[in-house]
DRENFI-98502 format. One record per atom (N, C-alpha, C, O): residue in one letter; x, y, z. Coordinates in steps of 0.001 Angstrom, whole numbers, padded with zeros to 6 digits, always signed. Layout:
<recs>
AXYZ ...
</recs>
This chain:
<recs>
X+092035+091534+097954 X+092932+092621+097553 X+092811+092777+096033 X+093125+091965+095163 X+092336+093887+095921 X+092588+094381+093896 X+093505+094086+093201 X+094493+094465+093830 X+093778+093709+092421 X+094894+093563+091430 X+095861+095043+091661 X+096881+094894+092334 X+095687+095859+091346 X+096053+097074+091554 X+097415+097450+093137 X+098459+098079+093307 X+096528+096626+093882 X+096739+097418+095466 X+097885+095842+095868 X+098700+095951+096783 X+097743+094094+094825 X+098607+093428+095141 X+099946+094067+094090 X+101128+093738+094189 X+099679+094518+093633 X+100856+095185+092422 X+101823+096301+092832 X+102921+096572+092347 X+101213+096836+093752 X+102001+097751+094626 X+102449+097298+095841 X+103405+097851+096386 X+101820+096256+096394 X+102229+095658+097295 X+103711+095324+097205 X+104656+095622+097936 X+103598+094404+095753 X+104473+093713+095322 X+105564+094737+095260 X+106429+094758+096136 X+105564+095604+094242 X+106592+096659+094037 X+107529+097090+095457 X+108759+097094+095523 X+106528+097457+096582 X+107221+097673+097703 X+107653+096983+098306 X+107672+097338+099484 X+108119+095951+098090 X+108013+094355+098587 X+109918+094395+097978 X+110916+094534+098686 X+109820+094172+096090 X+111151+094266+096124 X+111872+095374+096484 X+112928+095224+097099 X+111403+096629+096154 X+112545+098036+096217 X+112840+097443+097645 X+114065+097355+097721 X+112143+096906+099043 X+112724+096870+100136 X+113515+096001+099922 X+114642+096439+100154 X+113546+094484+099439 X+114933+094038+099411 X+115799+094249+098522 X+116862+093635+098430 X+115309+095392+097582 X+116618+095969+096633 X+117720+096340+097943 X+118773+095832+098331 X+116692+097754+098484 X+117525+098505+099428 X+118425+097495+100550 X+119619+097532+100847 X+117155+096461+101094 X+118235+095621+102317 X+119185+095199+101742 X+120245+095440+102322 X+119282+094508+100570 X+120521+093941+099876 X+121757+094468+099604 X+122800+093825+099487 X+121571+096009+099476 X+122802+096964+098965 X+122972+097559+100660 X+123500+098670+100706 X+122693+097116+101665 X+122581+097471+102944 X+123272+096443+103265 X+124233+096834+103927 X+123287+094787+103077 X+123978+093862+103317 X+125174+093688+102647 X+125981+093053+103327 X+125569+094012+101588 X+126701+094323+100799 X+127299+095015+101274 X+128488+094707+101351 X+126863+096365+101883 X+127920+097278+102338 X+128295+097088+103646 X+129267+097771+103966 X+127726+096203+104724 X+127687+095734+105732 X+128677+094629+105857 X+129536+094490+106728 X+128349+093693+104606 X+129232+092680+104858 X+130912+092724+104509 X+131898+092052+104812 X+130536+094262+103458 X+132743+094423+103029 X+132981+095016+103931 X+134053+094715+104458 X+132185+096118+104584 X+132732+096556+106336 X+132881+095302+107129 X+133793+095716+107845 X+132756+094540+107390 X+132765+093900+108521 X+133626+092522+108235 X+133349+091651+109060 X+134372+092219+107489 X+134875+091139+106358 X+136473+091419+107708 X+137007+092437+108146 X+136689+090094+107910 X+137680+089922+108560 X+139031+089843+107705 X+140086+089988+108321 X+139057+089670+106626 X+140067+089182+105606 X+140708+091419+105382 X+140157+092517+105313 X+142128+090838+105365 X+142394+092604+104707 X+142086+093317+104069 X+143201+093388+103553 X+141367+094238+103370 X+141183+094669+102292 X+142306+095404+101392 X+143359+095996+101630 X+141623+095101+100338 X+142678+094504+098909 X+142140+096151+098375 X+141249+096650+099062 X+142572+096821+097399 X+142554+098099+096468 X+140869+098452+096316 X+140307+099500+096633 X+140401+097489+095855 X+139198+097406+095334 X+138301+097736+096647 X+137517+098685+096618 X+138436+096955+097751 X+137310+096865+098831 X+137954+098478+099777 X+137323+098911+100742 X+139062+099058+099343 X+139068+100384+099773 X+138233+101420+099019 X+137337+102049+099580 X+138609+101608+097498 X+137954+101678+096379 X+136178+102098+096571 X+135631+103173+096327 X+135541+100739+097122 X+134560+100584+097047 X+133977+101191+098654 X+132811+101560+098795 X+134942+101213+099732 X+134734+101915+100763 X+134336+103569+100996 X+133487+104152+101670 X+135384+103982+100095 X+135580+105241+099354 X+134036+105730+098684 X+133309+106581+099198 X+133827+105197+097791 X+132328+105566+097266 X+130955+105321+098251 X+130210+106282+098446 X+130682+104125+098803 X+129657+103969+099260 X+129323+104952+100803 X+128204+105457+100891 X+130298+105164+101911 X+130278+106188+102445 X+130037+107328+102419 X+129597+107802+103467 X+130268+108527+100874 X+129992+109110+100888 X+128366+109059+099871 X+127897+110059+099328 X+127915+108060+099831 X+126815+107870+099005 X+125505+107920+100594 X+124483+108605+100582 X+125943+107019+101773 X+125487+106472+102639 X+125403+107811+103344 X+124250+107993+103736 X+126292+108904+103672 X+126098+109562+104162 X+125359+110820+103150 X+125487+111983+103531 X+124835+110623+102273 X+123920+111477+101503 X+123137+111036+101343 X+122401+111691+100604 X+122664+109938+101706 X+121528+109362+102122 X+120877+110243+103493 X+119918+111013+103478 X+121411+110000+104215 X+121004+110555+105517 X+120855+112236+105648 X+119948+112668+106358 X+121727+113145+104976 X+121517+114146+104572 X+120463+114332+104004 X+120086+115465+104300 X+119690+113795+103272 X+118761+113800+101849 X+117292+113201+102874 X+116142+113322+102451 X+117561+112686+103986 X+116586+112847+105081 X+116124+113018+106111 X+115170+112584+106756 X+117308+114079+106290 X+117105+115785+106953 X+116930+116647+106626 X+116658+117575+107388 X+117007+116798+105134 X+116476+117459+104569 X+114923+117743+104272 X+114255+118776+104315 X+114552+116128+103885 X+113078+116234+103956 X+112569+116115+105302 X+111618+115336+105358 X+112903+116650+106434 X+112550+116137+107361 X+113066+117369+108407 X+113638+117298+109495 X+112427+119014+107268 X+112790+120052+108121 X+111565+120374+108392 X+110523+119999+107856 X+111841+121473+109718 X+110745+121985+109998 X+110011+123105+109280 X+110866+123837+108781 X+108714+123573+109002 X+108400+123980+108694 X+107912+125931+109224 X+108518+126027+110291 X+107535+126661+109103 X+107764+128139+109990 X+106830+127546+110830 X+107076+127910+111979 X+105940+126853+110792 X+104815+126442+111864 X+104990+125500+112696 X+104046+125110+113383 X+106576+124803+112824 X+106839+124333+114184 X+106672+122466+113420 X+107145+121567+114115 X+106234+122210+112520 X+105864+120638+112398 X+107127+120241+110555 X+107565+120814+109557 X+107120+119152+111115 X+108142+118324+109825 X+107299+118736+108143 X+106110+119001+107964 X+107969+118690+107524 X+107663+118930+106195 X+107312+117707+105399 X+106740+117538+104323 X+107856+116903+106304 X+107334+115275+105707 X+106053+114783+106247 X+104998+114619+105636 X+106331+114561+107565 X+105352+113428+108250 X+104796+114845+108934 X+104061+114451+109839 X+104792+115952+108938 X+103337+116486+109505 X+103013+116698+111233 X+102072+117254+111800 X+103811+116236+111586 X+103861+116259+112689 X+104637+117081+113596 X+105353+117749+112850 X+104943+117469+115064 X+105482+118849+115560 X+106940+118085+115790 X+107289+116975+116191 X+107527+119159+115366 X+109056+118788+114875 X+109590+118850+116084 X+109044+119539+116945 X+111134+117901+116441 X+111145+116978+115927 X+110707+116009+115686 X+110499+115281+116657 X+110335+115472+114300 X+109337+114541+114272 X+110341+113049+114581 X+111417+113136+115172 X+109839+111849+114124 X+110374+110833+115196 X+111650+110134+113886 X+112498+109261+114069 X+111404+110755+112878 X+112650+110171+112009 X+113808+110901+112510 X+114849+110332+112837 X+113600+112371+112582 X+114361+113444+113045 X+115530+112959+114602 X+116745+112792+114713 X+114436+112888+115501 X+114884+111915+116698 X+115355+110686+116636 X+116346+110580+117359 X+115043+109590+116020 X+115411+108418+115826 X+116905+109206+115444 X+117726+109502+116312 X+117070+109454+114138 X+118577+109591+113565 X+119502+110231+114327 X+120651+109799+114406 X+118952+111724+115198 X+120222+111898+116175 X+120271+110814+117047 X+121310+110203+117297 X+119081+110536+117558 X+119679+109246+118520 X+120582+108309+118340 X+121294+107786+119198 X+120527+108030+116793 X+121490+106988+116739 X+122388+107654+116454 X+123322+106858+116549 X+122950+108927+116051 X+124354+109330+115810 X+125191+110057+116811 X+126389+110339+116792 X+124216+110297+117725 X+124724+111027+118953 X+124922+110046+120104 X+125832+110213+120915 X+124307+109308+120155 X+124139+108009+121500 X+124262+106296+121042 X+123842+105389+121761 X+124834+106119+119890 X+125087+104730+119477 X+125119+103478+120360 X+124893+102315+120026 X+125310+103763+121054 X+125900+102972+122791 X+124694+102137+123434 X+124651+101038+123988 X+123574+103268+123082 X+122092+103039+123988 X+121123+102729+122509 X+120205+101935+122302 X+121679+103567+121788 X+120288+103360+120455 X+120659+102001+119631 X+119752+101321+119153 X+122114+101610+119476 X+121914+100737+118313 X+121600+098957+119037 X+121472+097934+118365 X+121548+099062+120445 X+121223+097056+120674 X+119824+097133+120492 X+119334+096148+119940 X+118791+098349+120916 X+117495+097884+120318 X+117556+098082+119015 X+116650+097409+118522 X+118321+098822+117931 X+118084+098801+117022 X+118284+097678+115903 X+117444+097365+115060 X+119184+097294+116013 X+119991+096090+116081 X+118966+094666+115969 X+118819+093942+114983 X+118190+094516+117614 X+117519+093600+118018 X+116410+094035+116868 X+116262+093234+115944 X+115656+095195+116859 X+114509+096000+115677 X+114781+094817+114012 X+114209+093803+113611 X+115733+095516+113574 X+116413+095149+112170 X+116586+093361+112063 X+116167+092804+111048 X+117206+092575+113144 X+117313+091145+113095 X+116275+090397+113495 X+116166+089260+113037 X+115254+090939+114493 X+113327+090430+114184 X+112723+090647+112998 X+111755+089974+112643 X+113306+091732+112180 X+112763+092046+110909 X+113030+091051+110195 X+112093+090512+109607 X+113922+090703+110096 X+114903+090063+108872 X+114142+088460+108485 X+114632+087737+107618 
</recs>
């Protein structure tokens, strides 16, 4: 491997556990058995509407084009990010234990 191509490797390597990390943070004050105190509402308050502009921001890139295919991945719309995400927001029930099982083989 080139110097070059381990350097990018690398790069994509942390931004992913930048992202998993601020994914486990917000995971773990949701899910925190203890009451929440001013702050962990506070902080509920912001990251939700950050989380859900996330997901906006990739449906957006992830419209169709007049020719029937995604504007991202190229492919005939809906493409499979498109599908994946309603699936999980429309059918949680059925989409999130493989997803779930997906994300904790990852880990």
């Amino acid at each position: 491997m080139d110097p070059l191509t381990s350097a990018v490797a690398d790069a994509f390597t942390l931004l992913r556990q930048d992202l998993c990390q601020r994914l486990d943070d917000a995971e773990s004050s949701s899910t925190s058995y203890e009451d929440w105190d001013e702050e962990d509402i506070d902080a509920a308050r912001e990251l939700i509407p950050h989380l859900v502009l996330v997901l906006r921001g990739l449906l957006l890139d992830h419209q169709m084009r007049p020719g029937g295919e995604c504007r991202t991945c190229s492919v005939a719309w809906p493409c499979p990010v498109v599908a994946l995400m309603h699936g999980l927001l429309k059918d949680p029930e059925n989409q999130f234990p493989a997803l779930t099982h997906r994300v904790h083989k990852e880990r």
